[in-house]
MOPAC internal coordinates of N, CA, C and O (Angstrom, degrees):
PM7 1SCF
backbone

  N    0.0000 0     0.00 0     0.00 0    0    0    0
  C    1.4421 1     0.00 0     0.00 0    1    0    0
  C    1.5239 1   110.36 1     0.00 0    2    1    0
  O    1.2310 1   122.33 1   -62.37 1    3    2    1
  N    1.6043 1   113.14 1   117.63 1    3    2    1
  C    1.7555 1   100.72 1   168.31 1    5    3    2
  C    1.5106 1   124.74 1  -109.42 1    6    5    3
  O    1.2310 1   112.92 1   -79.72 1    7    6    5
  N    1.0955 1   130.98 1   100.28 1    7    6    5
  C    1.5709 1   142.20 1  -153.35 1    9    7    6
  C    1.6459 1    87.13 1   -50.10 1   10    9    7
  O    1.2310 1   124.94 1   -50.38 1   11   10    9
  N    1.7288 1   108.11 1   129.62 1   11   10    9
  C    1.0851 1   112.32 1  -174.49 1   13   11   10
  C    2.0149 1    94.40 1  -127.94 1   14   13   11
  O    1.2310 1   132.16 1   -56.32 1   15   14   13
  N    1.4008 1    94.12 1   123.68 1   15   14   13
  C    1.5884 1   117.59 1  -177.23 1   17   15   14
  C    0.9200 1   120.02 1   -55.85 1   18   17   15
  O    1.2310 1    99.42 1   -51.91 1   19   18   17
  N    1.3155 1   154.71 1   128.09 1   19   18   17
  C    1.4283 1   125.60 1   152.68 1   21   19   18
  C    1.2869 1   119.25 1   -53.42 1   22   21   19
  O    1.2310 1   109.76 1     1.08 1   23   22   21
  N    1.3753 1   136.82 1  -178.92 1   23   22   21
  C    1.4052 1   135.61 1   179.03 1   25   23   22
  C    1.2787 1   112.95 1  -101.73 1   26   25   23
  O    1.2310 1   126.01 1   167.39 1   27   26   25
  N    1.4028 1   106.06 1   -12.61 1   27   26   25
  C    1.6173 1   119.39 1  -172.85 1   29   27   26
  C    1.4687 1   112.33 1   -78.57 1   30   29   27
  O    1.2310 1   126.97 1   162.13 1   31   30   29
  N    1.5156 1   104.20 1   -17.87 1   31   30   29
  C    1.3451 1    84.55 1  -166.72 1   33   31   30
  C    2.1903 1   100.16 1  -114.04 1   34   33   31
  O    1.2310 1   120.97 1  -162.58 1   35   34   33
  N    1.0007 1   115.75 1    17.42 1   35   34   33
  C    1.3578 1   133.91 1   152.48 1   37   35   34
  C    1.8369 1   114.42 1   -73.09 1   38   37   35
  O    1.2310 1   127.75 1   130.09 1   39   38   37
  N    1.3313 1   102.68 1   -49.91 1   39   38   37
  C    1.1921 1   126.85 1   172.46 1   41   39   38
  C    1.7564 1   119.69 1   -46.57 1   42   41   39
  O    1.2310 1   132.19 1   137.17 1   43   42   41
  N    1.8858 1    94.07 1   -42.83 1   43   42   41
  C    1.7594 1   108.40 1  -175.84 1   45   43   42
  C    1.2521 1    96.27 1   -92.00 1   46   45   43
  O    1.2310 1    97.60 1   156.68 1   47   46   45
  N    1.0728 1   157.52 1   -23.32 1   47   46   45
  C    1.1773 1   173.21 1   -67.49 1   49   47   46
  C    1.7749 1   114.18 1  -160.78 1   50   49   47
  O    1.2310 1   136.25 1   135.07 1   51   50   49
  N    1.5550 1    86.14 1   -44.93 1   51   50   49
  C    1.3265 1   113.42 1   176.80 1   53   51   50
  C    1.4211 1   117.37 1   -96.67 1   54   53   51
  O    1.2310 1   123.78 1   161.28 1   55   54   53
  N    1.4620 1   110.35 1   -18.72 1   55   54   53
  C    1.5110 1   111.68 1   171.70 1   57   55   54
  C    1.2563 1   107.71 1   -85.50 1   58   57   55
  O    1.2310 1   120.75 1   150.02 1   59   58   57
  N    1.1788 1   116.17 1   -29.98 1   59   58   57
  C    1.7223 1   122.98 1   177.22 1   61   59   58
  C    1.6221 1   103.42 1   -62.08 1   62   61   59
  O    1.2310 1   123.70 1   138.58 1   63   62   61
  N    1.0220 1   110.52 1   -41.42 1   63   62   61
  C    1.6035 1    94.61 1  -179.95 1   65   63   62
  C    1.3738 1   124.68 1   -97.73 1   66   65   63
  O    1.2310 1   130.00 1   167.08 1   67   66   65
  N    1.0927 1    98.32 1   -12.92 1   67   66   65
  C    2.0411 1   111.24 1   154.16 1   69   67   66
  C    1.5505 1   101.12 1   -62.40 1   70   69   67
  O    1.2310 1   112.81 1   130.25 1   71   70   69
  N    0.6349 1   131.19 1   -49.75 1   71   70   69
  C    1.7389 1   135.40 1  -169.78 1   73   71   70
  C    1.9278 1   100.14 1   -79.02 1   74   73   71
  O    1.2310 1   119.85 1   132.12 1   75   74   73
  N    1.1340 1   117.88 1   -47.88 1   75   74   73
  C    1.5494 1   104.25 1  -173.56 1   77   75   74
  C    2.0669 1    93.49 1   -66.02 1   78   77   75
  O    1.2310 1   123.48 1   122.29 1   79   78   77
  N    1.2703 1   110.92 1   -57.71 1   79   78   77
  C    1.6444 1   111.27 1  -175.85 1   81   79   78
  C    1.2097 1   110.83 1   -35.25 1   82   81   79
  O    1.2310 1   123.70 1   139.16 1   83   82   81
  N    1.4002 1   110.51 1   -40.84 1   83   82   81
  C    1.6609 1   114.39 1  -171.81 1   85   83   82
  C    1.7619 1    99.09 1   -62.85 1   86   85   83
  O    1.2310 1   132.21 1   125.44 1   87   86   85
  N    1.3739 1    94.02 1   -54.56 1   87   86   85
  C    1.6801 1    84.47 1  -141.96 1   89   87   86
  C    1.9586 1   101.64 1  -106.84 1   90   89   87
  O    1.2310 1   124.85 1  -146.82 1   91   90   89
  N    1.4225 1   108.29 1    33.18 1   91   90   89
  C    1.1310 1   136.63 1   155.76 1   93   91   90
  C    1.8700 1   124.53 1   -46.33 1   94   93   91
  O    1.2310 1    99.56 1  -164.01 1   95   94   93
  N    0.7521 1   154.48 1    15.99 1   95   94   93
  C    1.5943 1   128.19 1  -179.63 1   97   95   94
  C    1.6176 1   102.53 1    35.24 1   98   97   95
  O    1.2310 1   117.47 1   -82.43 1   99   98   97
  N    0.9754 1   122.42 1    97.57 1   99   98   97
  C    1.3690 1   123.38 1   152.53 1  101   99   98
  C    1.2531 1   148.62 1   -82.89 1  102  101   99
  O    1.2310 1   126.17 1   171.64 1  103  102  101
  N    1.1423 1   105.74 1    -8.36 1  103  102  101
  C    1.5177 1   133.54 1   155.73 1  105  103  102
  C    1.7068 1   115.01 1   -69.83 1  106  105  103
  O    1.2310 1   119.82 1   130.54 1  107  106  105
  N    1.2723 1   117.94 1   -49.46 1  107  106  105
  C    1.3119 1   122.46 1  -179.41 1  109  107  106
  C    1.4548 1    89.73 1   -75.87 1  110  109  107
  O    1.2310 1   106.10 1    96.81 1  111  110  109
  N    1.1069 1   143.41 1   -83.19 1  111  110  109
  C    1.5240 1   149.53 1   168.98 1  113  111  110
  C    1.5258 1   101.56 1     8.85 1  114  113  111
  O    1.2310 1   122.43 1   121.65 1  115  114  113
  N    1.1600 1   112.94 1   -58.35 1  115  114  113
  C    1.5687 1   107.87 1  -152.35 1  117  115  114
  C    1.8848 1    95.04 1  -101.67 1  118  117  115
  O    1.2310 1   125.84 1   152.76 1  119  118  117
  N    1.3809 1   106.39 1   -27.24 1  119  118  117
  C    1.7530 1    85.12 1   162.41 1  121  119  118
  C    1.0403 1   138.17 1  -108.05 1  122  121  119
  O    1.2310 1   131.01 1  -161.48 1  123  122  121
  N    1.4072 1    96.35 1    18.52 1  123  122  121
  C    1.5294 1   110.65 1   158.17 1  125  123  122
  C    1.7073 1   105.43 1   -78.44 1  126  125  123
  O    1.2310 1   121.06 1   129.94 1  127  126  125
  N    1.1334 1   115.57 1   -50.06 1  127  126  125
  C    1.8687 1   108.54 1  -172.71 1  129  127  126
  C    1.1590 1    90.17 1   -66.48 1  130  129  127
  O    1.2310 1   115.77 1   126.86 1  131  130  129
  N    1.3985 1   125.64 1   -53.14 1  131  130  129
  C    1.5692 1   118.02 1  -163.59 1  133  131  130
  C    1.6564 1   110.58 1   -44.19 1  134  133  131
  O    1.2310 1   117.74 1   138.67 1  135  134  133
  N    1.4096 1   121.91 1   -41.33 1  135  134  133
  C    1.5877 1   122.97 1   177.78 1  137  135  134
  C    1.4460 1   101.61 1   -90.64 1  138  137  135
  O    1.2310 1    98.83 1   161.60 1  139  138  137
  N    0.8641 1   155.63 1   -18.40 1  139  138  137
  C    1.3771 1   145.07 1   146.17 1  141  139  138
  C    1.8219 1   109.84 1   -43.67 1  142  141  139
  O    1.2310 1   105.76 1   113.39 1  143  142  141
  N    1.1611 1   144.02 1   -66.61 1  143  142  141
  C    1.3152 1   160.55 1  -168.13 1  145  143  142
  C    1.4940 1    76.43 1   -64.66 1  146  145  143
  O    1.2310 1   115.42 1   123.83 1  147  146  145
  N    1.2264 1   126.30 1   -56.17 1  147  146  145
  C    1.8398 1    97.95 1  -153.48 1  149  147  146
  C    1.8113 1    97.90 1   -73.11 1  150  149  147
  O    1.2310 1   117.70 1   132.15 1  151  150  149
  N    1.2099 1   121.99 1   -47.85 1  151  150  149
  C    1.3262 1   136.67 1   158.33 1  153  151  150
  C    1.3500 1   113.80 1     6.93 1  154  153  151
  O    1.2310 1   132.26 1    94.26 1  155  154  153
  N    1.4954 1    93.93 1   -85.74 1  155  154  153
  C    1.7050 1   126.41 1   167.05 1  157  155  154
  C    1.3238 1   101.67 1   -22.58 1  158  157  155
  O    1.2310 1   119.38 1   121.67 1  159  158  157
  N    1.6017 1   118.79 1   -58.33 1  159  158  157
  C    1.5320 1   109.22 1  -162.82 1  161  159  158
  C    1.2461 1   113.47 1   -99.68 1  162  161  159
  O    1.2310 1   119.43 1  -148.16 1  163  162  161
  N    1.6226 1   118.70 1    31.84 1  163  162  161
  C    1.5202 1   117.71 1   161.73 1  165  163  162
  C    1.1564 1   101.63 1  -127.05 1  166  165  163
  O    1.2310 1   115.32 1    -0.83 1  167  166  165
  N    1.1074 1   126.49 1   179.17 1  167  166  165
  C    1.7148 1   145.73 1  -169.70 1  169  167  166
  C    1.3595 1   102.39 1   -92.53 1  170  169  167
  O    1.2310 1   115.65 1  -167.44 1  171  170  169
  N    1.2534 1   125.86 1    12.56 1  171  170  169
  C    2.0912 1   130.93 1   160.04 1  173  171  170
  C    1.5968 1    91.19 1   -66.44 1  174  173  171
  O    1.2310 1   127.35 1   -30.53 1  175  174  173
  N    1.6064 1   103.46 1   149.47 1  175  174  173
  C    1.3484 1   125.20 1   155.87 1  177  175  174
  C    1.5009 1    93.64 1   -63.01 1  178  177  175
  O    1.2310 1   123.46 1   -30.71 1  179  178  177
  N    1.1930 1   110.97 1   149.29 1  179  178  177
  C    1.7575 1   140.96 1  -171.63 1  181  179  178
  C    1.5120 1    97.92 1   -89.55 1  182  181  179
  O    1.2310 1   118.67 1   129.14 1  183  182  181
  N    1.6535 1   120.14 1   -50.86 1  183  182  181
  C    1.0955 1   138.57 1  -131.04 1  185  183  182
  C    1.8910 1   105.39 1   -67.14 1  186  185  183
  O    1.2310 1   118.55 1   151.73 1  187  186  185
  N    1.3849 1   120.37 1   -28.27 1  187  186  185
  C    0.9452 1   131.87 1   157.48 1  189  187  186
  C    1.6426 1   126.75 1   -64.52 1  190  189  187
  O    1.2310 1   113.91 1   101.14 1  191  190  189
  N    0.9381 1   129.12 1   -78.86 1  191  190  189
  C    1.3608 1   142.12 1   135.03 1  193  191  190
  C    1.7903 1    95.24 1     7.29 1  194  193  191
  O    1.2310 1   117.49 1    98.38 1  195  194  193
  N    1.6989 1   122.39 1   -81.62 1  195  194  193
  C    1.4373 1   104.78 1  -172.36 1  197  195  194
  C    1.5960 1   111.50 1   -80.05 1  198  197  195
  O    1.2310 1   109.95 1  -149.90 1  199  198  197
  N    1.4420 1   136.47 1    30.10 1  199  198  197
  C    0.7676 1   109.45 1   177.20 1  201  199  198
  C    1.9467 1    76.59 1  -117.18 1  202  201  199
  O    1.2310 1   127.18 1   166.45 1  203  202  201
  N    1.1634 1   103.80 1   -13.55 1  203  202  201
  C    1.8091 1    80.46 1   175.32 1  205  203  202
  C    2.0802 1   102.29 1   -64.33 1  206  205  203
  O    1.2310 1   134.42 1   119.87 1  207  206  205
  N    0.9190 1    89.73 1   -60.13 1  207  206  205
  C    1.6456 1   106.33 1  -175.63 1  209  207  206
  C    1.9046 1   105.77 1   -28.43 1  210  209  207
  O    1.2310 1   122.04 1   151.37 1  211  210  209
  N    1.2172 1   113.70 1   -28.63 1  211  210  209
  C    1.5081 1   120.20 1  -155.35 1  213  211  210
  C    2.1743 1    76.74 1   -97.82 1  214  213  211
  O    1.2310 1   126.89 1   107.49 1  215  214  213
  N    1.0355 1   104.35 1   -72.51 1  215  214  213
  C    1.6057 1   101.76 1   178.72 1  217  215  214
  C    1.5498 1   110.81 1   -40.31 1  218  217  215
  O    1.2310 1   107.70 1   150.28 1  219  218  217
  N    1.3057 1   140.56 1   -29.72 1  219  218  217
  C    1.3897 1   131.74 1   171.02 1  221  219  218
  C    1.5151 1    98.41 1   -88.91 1  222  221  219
  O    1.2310 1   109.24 1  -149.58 1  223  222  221
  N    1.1644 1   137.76 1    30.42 1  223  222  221
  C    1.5757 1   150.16 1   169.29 1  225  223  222
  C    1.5903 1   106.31 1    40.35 1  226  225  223
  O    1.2310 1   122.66 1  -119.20 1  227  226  225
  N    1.7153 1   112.52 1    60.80 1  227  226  225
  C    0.9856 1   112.42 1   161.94 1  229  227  226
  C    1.9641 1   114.12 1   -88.69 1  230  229  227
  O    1.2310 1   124.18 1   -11.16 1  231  230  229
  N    1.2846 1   109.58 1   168.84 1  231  230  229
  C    1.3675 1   105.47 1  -164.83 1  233  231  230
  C    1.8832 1   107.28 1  -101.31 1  234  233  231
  O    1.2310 1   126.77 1   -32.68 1  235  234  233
  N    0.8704 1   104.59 1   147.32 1  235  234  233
  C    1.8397 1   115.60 1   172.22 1  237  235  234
  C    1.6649 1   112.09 1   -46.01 1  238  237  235
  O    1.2310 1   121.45 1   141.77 1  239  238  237
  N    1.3929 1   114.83 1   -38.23 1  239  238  237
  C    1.0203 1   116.98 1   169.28 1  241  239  238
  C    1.8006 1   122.09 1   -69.06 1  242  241  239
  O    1.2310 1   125.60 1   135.55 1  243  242  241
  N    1.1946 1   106.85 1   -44.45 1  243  242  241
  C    1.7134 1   128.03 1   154.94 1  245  243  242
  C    1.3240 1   114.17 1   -44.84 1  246  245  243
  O    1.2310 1   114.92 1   121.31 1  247  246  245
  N    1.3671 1   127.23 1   -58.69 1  247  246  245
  C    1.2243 1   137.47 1  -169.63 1  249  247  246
  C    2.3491 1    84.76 1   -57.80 1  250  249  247
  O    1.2310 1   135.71 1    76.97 1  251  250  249
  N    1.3438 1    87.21 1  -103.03 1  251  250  249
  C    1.6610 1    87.94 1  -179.76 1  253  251  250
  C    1.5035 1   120.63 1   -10.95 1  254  253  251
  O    1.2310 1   118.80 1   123.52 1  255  254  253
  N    1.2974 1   119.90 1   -56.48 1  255  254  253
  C    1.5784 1   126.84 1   168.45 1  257  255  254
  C    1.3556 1   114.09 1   -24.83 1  258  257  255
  O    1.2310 1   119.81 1   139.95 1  259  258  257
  N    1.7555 1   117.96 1   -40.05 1  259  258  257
  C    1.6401 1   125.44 1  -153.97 1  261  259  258
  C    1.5521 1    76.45 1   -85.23 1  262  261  259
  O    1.2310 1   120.60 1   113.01 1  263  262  261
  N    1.8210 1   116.46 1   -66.99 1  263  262  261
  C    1.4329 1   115.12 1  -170.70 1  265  263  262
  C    1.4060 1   124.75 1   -16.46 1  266  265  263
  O    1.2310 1   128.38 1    93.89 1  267  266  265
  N    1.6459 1   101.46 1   -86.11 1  267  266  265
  C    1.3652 1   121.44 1   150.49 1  269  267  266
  C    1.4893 1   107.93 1     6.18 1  270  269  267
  O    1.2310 1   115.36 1    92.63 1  271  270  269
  N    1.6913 1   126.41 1   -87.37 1  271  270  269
  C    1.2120 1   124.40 1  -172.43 1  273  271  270
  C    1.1009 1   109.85 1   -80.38 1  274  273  271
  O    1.2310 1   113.08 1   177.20 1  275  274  273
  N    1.4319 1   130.68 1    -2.80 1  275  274  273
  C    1.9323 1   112.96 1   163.83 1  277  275  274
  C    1.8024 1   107.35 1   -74.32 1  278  277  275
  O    1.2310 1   131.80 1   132.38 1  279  278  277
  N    1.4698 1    94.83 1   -47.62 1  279  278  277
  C    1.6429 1    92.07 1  -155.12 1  281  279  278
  C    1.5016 1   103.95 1  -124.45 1  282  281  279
  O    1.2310 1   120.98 1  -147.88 1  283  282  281
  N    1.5539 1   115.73 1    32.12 1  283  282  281
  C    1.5889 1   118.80 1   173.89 1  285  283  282
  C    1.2434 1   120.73 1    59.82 1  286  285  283
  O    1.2310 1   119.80 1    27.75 1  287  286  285
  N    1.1596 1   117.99 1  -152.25 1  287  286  285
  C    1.6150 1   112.00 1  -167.45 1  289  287  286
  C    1.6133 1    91.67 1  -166.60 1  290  289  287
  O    1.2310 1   129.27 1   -48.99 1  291  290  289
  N    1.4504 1    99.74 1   131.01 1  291  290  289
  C    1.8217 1   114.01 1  -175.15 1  293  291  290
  C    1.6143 1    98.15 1   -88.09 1  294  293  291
  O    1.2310 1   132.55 1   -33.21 1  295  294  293
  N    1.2013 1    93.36 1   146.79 1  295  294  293
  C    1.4329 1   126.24 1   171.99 1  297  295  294
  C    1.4297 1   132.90 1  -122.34 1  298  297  295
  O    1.2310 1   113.09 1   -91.57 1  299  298  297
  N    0.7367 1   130.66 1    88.43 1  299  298  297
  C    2.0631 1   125.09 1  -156.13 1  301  299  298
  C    1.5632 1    93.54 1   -66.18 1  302  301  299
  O    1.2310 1   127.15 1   -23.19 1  303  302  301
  N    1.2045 1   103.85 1   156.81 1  303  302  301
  C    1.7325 1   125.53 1  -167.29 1  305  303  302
  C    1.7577 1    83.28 1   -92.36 1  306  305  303
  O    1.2310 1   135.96 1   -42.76 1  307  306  305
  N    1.5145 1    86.70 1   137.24 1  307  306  305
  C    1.4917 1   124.86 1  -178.44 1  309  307  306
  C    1.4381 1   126.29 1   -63.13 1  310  309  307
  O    1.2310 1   105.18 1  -124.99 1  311  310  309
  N    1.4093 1   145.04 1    55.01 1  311  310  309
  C    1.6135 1   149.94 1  -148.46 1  313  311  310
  C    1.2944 1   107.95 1   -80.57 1  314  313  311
  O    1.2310 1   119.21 1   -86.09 1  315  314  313
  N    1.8151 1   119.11 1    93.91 1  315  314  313
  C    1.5213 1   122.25 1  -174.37 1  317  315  314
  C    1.5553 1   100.73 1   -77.97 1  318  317  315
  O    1.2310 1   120.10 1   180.00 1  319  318  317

């Protein structure tokens, strides 16, 4: 069986997060990741830090984004 999506709801999905971006605080938004990312690169638990970031309605995908540029992104070595 392969669970087949509707398209509609990819579609709402995307309006939902057009609508949180819009009507976001963007000021809190961006210094919330901004102290999260610095976070990341000290020896503080993070865990605070992203839960401020999630309360200024940053997104899961956002959150990872900061990761990403603190501590890169693994790649497993290539076996021809």
């Amino acid at each position: 069986n392969i669970l087949k999506v509707d398209p509609k709801i990819g579609e709402m999905q995307v309006e939902r997060l057009k609508k949180l971006r819009a009507e976001r605080d963007q000021k809190k938004w961006k210094e919330a990741l901004d102290n999260l990312r610095e976070v990341s690169k000290s020896d503080e638990n993070v865990m605070p830090a992203v839960i401020e970031a999630v309360k200024a309605r940053a997104t899961v995908g956002e959150i990872c984004d900061v990761w990403r540029d603190v501590y890169g992104e693994y790649r497993p070595k290539e076996f021809v």
